[in-house]
MDAnalysis code that builds the backbone (N, CA, C; Angstrom):
import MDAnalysis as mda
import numpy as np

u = mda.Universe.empty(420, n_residues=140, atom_resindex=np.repeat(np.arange(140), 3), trajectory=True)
u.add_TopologyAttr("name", ["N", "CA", "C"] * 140)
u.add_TopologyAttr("resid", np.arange(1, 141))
u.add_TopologyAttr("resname", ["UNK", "UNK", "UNK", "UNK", "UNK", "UNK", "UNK", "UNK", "UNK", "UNK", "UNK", "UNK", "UNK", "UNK", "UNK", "UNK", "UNK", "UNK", "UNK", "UNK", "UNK", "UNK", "UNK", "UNK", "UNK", "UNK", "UNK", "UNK", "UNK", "UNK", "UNK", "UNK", "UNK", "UNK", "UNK", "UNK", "UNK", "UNK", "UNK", "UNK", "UNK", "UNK", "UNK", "UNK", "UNK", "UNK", "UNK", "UNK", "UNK", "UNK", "UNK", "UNK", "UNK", "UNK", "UNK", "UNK", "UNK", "UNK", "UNK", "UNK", "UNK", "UNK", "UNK", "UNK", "UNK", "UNK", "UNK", "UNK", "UNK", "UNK", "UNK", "UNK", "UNK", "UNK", "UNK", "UNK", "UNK", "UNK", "UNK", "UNK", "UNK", "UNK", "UNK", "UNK", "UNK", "UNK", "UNK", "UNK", "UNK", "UNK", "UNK", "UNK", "UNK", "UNK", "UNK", "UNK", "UNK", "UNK", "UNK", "UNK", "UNK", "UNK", "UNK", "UNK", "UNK", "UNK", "UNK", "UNK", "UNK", "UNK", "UNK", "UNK", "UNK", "UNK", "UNK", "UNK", "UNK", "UNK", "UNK", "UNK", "UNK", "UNK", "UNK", "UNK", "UNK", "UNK", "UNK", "UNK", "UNK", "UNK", "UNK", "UNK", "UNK", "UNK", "UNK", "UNK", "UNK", "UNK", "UNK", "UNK"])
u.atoms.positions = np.array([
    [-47.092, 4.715, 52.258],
    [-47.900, 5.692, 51.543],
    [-49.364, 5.502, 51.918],
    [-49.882, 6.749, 52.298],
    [-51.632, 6.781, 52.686],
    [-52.260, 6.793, 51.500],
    [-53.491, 6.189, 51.215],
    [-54.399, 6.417, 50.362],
    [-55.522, 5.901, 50.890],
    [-56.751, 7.220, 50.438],
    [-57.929, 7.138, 51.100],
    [-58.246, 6.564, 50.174],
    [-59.839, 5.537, 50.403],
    [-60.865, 5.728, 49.401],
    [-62.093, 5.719, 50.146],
    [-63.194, 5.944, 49.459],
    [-64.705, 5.955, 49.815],
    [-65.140, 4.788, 50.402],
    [-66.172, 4.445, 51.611],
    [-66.659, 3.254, 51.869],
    [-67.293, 2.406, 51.106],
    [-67.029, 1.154, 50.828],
    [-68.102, 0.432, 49.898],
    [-69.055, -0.004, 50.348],
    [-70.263, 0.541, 48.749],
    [-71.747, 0.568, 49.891],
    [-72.441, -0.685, 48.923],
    [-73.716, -1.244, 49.822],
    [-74.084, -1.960, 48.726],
    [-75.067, -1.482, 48.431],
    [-76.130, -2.333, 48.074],
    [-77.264, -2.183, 46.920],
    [-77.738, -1.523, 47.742],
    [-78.762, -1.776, 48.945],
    [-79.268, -1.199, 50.198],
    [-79.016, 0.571, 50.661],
    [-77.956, 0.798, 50.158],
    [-77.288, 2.233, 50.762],
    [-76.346, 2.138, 51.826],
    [-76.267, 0.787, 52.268],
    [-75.552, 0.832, 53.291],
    [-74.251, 0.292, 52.851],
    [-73.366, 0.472, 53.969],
    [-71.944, -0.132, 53.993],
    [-71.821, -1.818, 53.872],
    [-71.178, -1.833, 52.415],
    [-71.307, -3.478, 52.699],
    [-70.864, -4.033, 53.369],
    [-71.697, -5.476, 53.294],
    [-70.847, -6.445, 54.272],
    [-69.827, -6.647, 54.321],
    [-68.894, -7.235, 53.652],
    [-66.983, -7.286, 53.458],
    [-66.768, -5.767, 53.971],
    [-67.107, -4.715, 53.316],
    [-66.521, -3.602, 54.240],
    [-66.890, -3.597, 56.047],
    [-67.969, -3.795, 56.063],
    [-68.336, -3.990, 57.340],
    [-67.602, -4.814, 58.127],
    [-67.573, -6.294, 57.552],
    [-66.738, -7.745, 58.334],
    [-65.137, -6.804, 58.485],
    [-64.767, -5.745, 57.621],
    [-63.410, -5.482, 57.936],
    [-63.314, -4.712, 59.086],
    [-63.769, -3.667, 59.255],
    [-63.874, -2.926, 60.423],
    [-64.324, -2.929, 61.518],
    [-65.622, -3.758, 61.627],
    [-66.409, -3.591, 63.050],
    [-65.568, -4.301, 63.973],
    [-64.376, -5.135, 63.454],
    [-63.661, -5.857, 64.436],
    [-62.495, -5.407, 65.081],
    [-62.116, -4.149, 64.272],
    [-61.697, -2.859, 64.835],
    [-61.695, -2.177, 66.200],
    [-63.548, -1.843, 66.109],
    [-63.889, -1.055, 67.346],
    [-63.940, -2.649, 68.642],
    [-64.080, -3.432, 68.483],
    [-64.021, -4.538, 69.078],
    [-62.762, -5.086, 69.747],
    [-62.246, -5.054, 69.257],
    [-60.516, -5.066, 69.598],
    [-60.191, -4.224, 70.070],
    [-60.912, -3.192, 70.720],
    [-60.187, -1.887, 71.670],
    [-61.266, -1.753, 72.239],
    [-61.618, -3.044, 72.760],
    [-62.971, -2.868, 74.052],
    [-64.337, -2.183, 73.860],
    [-64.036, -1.752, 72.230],
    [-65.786, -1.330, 72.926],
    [-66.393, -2.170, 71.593],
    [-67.921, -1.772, 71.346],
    [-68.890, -2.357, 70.895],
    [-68.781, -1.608, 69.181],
    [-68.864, -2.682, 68.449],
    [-69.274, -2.089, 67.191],
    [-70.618, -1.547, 66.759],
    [-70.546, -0.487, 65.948],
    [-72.190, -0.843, 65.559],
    [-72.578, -1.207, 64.605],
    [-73.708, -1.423, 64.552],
    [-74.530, -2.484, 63.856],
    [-73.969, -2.057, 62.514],
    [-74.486, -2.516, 61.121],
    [-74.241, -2.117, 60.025],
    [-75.420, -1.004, 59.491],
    [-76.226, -1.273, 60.213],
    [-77.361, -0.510, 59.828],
    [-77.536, 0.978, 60.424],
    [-76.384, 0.678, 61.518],
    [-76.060, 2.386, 62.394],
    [-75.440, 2.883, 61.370],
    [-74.253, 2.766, 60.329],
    [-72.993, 3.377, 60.157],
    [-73.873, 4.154, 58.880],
    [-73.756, 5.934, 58.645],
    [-74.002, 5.793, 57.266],
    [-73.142, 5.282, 56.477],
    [-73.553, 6.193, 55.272],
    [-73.103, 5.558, 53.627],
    [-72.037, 6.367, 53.206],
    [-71.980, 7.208, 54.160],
    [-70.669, 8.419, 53.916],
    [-69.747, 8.226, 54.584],
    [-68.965, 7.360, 54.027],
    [-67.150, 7.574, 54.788],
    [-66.030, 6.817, 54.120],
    [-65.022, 6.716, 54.402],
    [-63.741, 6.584, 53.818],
    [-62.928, 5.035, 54.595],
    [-61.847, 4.983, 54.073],
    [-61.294, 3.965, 54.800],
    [-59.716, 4.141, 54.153],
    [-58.632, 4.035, 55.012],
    [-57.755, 4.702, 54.566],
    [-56.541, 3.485, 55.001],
    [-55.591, 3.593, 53.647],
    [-54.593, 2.433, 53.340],
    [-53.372, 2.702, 53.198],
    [-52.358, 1.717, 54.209],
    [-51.320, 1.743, 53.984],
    [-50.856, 1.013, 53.245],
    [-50.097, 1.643, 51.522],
    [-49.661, 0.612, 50.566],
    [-50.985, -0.830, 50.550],
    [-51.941, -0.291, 50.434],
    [-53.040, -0.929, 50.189],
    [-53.641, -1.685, 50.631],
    [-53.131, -1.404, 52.342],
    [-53.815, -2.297, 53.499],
    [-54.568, -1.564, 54.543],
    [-55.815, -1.992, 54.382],
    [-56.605, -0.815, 55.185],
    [-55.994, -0.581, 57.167],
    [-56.032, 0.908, 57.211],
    [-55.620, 0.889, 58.817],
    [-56.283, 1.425, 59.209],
    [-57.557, 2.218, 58.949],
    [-58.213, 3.395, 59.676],
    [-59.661, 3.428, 58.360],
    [-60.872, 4.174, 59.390],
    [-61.867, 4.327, 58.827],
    [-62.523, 5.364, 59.729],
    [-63.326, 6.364, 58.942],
    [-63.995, 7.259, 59.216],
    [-65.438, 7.635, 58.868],
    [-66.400, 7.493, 59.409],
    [-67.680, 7.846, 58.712],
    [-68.327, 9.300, 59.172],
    [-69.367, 10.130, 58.124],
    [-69.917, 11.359, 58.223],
    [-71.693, 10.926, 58.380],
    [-72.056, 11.250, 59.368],
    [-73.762, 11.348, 59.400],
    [-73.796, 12.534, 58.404],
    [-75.125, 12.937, 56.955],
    [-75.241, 13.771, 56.428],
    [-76.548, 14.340, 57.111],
    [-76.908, 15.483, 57.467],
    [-78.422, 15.981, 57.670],
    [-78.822, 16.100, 56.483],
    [-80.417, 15.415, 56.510],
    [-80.895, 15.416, 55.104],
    [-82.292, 16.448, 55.532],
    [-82.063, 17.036, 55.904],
    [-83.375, 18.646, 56.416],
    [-82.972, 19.433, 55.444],
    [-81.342, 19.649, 55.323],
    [-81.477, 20.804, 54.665],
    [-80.475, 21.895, 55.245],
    [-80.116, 21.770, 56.891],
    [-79.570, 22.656, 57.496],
    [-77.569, 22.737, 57.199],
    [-77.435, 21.761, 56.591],
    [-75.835, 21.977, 56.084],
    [-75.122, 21.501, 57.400],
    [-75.072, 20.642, 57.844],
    [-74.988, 20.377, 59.148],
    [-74.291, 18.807, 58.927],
    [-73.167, 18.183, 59.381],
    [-72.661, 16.630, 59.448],
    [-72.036, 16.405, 60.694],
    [-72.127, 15.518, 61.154],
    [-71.204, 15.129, 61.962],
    [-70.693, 13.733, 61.835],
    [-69.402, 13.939, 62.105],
    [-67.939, 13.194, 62.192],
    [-67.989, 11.984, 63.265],
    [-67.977, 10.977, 62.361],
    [-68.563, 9.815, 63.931],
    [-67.761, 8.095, 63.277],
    [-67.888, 7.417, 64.224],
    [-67.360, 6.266, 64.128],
    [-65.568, 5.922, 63.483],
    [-64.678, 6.367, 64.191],
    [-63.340, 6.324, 63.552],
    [-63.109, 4.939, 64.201],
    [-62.215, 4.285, 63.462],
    [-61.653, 3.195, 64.110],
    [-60.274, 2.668, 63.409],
    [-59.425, 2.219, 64.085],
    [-57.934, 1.659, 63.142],
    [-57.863, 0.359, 64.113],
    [-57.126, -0.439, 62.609],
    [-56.630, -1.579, 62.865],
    [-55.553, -1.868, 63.977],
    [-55.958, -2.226, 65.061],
    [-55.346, -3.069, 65.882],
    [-53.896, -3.379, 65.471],
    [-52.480, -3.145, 66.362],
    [-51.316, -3.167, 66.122],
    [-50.515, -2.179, 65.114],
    [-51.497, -0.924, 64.446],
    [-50.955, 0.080, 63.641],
    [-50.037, 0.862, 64.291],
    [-49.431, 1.712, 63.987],
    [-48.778, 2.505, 64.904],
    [-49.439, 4.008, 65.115],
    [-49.208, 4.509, 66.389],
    [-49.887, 5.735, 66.803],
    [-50.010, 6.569, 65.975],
    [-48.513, 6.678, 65.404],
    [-47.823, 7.841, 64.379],
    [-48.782, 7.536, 63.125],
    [-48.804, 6.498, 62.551],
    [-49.363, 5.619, 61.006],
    [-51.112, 6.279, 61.208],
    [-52.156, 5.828, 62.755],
    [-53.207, 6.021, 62.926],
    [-53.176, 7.402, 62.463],
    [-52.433, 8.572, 63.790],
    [-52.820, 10.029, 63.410],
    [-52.735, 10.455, 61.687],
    [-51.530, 9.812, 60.702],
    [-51.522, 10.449, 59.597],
    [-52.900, 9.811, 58.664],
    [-53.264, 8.576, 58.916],
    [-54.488, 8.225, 58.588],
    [-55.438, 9.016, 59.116],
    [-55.687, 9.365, 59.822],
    [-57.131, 10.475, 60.377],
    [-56.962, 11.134, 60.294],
    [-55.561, 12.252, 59.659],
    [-55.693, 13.649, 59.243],
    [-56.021, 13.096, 57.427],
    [-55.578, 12.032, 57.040],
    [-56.185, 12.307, 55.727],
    [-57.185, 11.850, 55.457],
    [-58.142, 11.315, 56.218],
    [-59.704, 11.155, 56.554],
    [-60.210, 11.918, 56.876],
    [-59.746, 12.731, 57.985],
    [-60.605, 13.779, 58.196],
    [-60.541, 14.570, 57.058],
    [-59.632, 14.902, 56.279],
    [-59.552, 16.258, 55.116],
    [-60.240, 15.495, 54.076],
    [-60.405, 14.166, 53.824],
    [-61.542, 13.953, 52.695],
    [-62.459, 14.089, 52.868],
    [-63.022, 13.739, 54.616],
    [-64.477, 14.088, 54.880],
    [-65.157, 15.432, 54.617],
    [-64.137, 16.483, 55.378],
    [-64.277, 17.297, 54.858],
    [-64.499, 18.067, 53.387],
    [-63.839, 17.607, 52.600],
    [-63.805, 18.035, 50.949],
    [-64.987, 17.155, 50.721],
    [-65.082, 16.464, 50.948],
    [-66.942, 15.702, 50.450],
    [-67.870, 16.719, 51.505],
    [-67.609, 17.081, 52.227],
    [-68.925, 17.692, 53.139],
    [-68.779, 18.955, 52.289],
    [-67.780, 19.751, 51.972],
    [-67.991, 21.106, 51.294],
    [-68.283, 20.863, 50.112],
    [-68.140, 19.678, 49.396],
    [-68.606, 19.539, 47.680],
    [-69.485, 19.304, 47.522],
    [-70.617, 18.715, 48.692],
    [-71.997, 18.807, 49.383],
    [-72.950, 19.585, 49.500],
    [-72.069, 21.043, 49.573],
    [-72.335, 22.173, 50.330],
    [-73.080, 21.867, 51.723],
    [-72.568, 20.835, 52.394],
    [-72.656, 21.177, 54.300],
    [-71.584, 22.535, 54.379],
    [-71.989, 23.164, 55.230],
    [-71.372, 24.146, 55.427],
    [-70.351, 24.119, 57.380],
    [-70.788, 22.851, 58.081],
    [-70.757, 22.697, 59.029],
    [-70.497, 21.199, 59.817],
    [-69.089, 20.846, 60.274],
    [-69.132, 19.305, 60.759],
    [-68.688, 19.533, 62.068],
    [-69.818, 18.541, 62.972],
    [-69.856, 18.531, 64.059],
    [-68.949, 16.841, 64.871],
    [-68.146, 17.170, 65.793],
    [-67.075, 16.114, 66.402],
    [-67.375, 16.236, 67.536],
    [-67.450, 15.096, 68.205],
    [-67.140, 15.023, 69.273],
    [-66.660, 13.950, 70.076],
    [-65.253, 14.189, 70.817],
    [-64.068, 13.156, 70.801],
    [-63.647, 13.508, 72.723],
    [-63.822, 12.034, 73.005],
    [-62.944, 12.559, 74.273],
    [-60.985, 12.163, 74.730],
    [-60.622, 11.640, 73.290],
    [-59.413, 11.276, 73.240],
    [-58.469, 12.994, 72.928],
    [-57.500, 12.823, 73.819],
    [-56.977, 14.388, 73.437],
    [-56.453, 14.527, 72.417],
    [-55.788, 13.122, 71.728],
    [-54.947, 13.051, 70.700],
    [-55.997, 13.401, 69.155],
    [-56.997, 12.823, 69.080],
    [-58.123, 12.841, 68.508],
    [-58.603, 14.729, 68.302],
    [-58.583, 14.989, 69.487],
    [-59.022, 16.680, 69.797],
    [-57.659, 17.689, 68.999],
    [-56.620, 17.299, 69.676],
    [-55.273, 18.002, 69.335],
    [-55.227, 18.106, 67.535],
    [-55.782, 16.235, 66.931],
    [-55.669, 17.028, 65.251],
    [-56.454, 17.718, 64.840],
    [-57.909, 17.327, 65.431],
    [-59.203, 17.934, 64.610],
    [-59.144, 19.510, 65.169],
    [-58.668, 20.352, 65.694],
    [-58.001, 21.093, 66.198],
    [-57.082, 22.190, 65.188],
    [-56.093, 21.170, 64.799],
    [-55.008, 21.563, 63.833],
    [-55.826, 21.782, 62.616],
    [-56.897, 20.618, 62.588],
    [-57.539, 20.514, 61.122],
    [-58.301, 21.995, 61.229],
    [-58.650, 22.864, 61.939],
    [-59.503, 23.911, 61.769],
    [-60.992, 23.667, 62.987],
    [-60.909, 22.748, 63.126],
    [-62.315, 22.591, 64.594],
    [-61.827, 23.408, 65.303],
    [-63.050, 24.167, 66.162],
    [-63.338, 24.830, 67.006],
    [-63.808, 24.476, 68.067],
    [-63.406, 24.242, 69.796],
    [-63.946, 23.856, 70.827],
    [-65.051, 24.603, 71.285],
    [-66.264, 23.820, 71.052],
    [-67.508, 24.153, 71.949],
    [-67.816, 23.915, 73.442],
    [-68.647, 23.481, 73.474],
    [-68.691, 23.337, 75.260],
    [-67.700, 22.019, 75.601],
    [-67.673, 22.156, 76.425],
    [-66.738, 21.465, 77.592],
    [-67.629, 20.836, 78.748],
    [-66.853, 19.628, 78.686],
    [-67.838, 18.510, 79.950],
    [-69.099, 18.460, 79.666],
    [-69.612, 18.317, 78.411],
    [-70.851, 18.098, 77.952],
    [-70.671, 16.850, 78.074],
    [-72.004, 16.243, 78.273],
    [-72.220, 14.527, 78.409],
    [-72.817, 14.264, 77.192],
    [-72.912, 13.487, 76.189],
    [-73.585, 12.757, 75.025],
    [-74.434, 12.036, 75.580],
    [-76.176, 11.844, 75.227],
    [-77.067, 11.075, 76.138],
    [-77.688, 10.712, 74.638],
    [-77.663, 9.079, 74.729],
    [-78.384, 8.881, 73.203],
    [-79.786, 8.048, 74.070],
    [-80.864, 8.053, 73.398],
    [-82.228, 6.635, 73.345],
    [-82.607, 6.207, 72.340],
    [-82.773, 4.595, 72.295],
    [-82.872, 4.176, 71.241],
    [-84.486, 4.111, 71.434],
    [-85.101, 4.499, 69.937],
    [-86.891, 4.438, 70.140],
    [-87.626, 3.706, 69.418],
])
């Protein structure tokens, strides 16, 4: 049985540490780099099988004003199963969502180069924008 809940944040606004120590070792265990604690916002979920976390999802909020989020940092526990991951990130993604519309964002922005990743958010109602766009970040 899936069950989402909200990320735990601490005093700071940020994602606490114990939540943090659980996940960043996540993205680490599948070769790439975690980020910092101070990258991740304060908006996201973490989602449990029979009450063992397997998957996590966080939302950047725009705080301008423009209704605008994007969908960033997913990661699952190492040795889950493919099948177990996807039903965890469709019910992450649909909470993110129901918090971004109870928000009133009117708009969440993804961008994924895994097809499996593309194929749900897809099903979920995303719309493909450009194609072979490159992501170019600087840190300042």
């Amino acid at each position: 049985m899936i069950s989402i809940r909200p990320i735990e944040i601490a005093d700071d606004g940020r994602v606490s540490p114990a939540e943090f120590s659980l996940v960043s070792p996540w993205w680490e265990a599948r070769g790439g780099e975690s980020p910092t604690r101070e990258m991740l916002p304060g908006c996201g979920a973490v989602a449990e099988w029979n009450g063992h976390p397997i998957a996590c999802a966080f939302m950047y909020l725009d705080a301008t004003g423009s209704g605008v989020a994007w969908l960033a940092w997913l990661a699952s526990q190492p040795g889950t199963s493919a099948h177990r991951v996807g039903r965890a990130f469709r019910h992450l993604f649909s909470f993110l969502m129901a918090e971004a519309q109870r928000m009133n964002y009117w708009l969440v922005n993804a961008t994924y180069h895994h097809p499996s990743l593309i194929s749900l958010l897809k099903r979920l109602g995303f719309q493909t924008g450009d194609v072979g766009m490159v992501q170019l970040f600087k840190t300042v």
